[in-house]
C-alpha positions in Angstrom: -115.3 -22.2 183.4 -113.0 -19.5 184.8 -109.8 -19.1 183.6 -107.0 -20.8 185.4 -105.1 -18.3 187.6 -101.2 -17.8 187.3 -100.9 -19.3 191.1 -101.7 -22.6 189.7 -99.6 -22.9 186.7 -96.8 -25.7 187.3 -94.0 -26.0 185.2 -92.7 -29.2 184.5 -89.2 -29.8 185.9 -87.3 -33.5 186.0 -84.5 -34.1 188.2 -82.2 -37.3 189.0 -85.0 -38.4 191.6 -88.0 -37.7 189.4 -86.1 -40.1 186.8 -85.0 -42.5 189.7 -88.8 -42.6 191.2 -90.4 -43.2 187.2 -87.6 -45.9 186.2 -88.1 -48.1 189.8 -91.9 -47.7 189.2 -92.0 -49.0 186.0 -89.8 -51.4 186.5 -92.0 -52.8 189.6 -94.8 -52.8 186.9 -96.1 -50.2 189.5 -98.6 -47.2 189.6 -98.9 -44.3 190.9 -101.5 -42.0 191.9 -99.5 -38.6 190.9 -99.3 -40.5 187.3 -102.6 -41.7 187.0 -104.6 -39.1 188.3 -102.2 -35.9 186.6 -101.5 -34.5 189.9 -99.6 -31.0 189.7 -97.4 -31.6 192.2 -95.9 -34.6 190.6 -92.6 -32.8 189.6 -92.0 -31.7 193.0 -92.7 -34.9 195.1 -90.6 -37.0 193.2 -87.7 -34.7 193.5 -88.0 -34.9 197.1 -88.2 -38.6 197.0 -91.8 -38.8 197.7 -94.2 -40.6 195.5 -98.0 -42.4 196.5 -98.7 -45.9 194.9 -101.6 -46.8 193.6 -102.7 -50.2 194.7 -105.4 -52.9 193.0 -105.2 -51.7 190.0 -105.9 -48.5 187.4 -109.9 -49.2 187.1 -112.6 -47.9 189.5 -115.5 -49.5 190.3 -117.2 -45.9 191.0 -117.7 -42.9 188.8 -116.9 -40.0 190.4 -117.4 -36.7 188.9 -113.7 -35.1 189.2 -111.6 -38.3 188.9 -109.6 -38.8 185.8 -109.0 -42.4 186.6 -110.9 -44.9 184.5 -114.4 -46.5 185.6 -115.6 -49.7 184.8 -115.0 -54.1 185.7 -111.6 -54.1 187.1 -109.1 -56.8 186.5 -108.2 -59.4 189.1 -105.4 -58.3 192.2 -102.4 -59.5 191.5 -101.5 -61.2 195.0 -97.9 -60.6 194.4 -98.4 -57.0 194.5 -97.5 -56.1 197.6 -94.1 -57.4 198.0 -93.3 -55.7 195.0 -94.2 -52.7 196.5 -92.3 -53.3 198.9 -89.2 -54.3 196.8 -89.6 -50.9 195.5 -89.7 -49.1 198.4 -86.8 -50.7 199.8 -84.8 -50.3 196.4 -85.7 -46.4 196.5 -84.6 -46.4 199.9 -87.9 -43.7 200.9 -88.4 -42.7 204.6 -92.1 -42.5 203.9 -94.8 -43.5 201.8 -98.4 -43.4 200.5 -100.6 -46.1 199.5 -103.9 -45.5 198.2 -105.8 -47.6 195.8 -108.9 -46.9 193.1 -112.5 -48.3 194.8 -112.8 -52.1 194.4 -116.7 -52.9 195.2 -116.0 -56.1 193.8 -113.9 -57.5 196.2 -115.5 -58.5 199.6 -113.3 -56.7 201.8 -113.2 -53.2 199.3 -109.5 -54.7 199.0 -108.4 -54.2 203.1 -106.4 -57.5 203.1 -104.2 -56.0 200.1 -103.7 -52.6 201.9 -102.4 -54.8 205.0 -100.6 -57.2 203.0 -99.0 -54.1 201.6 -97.8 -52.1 204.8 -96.5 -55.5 206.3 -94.1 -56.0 203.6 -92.9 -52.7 203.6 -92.5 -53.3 207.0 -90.2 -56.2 206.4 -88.0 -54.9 203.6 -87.5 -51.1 204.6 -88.6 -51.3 208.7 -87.4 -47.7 208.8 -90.0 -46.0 206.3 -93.5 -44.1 207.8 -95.9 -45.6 206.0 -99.5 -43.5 205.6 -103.0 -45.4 204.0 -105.5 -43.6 202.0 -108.5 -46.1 201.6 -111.8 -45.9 200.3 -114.7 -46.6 202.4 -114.2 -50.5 202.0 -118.2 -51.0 202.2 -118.8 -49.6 205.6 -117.3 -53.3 206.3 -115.7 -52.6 210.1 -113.8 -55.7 210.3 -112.2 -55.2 206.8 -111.2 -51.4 208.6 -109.6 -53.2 211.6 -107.7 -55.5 209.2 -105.6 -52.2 207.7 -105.6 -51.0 211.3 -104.0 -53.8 212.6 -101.1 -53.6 209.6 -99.9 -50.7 211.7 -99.5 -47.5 209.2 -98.2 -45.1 210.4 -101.5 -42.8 209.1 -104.2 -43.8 207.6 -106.0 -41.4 205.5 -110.2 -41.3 204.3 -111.2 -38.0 202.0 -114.1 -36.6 202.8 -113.3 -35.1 199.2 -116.2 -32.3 199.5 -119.6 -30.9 201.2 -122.4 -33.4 201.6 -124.9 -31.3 199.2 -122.7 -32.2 196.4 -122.2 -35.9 197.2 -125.1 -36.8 195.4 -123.9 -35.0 191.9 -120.7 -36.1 192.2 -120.3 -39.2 193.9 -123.7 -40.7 193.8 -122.5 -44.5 194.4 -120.7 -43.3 198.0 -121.9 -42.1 201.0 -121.3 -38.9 203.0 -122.5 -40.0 206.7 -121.0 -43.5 205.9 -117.3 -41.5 205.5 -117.3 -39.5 208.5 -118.2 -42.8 210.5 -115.3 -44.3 208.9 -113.3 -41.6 210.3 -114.9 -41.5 213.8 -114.3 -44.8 214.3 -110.4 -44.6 213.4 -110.1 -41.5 215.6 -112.3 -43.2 218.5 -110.0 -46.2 218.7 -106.9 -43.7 218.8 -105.6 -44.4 215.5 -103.9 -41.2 213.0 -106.9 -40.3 211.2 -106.4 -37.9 208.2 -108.9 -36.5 205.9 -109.0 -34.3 202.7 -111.1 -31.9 200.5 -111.5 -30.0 197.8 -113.1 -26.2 197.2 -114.4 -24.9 194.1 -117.1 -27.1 193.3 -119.9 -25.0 194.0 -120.0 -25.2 197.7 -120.5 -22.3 200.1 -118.2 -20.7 202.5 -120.6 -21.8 205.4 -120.6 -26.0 203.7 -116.8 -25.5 204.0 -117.0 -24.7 207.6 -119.7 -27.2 208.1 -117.6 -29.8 206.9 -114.7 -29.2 208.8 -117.0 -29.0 212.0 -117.7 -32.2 211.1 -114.6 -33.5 210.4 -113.4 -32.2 214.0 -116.0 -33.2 216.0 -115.7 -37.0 214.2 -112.2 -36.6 216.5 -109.6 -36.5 213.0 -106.2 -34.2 213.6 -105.1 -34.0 210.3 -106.8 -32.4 207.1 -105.9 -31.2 203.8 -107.2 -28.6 201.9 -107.1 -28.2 198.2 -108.5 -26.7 194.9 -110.4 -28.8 192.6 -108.7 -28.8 188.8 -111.3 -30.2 186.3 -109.1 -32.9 184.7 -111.1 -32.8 181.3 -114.2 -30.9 179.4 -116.0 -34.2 180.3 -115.6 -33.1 184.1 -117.4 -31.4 186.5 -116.7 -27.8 186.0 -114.6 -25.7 188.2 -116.9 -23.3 189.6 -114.4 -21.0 191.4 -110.5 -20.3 192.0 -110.0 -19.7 195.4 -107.1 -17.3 196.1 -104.1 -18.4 198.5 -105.0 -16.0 201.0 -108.0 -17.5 201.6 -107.0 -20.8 201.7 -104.8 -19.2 204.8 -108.2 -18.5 206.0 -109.7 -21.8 205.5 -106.5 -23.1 207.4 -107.3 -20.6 210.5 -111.1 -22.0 211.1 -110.3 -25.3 211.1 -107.7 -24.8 213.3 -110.0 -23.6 215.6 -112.4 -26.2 214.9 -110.5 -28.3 216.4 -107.6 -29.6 213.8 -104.6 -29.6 214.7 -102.6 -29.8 211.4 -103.8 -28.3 208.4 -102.4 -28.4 204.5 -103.8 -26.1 202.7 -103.1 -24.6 199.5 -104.4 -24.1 195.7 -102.0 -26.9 195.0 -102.3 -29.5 198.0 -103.4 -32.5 197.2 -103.9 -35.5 199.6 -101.0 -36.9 199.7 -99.3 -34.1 199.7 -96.3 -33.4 202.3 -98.4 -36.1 204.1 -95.7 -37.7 206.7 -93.7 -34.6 206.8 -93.0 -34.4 210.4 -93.3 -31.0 210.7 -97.1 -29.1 210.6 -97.5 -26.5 207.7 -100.5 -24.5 208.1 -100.9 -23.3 204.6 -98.7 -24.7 201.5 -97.6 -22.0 199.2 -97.8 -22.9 196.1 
């Protein structure tokens, strides 16, 4: 594996907000993504009062290749999850918010009805914060889809996470054609569709460009780009750094593919920045 490049080392730094953020999480009994997944941007995002819950749990039904978070039989929902989320969110007083949640194969609607329960109570108790989704593929179930759709978020987010050659290595229990026509179909009904990726698997320029063809032409506006950080030994490897510069570049073709507003940086993550109002072409990190 390559050693890591200065342009990715992140220094931990608390603040009053990180502390604030940690202290109303745990005391919601709450997760979060930037916790569970070790995101490097964590420090940051919490000082500007941003943070992404995790939903349904910390166990995934799937076994992805470069996910840190834990595989195996997940425990029940808790039903009273998403009013606490919600309690939360109105107690931090955020103007925005991410929800995401680990794959739940086990449920029969790939837990929609949670998503929608959740953005509905947030709705209720802080009416003034933008509210953005990231779900899984919920099953290619349609109606379960329409269910989060109808909660109204404000975004709702599905990664394409990387080029469809690698799908198979790395994410053998998912589906790359199955993803993009979970995004088509957002974008066709004229909802805010949003997708994200990583480089430095072991794709090639011309996959990356291929991909973000496809993830124009399936009609989504908003992508993120990102470099893939092997979270243990036990991972899949990182194959390559890619330099900022050419995450500027990266940023360039798919605007001209077609998308509209690109994040992209060494250090961008999905969630990152994701309801600032304002476009950023490339994230210096």
């Amino acid at each position: 594996m390559p050693e890591r490049p200065r342009w990715l080392k992140v220094k931990a730094r608390t603040s009053p907000e990180f502390e604030r953020i940690s202290q109303a999480v745990k005391a919601g009994n709450l997760l979060t993504v930037c916790q569970e997944s070790g995101c490097p941007n964590i420090w940051e995002c919490f000082a500007r009062g941003e943070t992404t819950i995790m939903i349904l749990g910390p166990v995934c039904t799937r076994s992805c290749g470069y996910c840190r978070i834990g595989h195996g039989r997940p425990p029940a929902a808790d039903p009273t999850e998403p009013v606490r989320v919600a309690e939360a969110v109105a107690s931090l007083e955020l103007s925005s918010v991410v929800v995401t949640s680990v794959t739940r194969d086990d449920l029969d609607d790939g837990g929609a009805r949670f998503f929608a329960a959740t953005v509905t109570a947030i709705r209720e108790m802080a009416p003034g914060c933008r509210i953005e989704v990231l779900i899984p593929d919920l099953g290619g179930d349609w109606r379960a889809l329409e269910e989060v759709a109808a909660a109204g978020p404000d975004i709702i987010g599905h990664n394409i996470e990387t080029v469809a050659r690698l799908w198979p290595k790395l994410r053998p229990t998912a589906d790359y054609r199955l993803s993009l026509t979970l995004l088509r179909r957002l974008a066709a009904a004229g909802l805010p569709a949003k997708s994200g990726m990583m480089v430095g698997l072991g794709e090639t320029r011309a996959e990356i460009r291929e991909t973000l063809d496809e993830i124009a032409a399936a009609g989504v506006k908003t992508m993120t780009l990102g470099q893939y950080l092997a979270p243990s030994e036990r991972h899949w490897p990182v194959d390559r750094y890619y330099r900022p510069a050419e995450f500027m570049g990266l940023a360039k073709y798919a605007q001209n593919a077609g998308l509209t507003r690109i994040i992209s940086g060494p250090l961008v993550r999905s969630s990152y920045r994701g309801l600032t109002p304002t476009p950023i072409s490339a994230a210096k990190c």
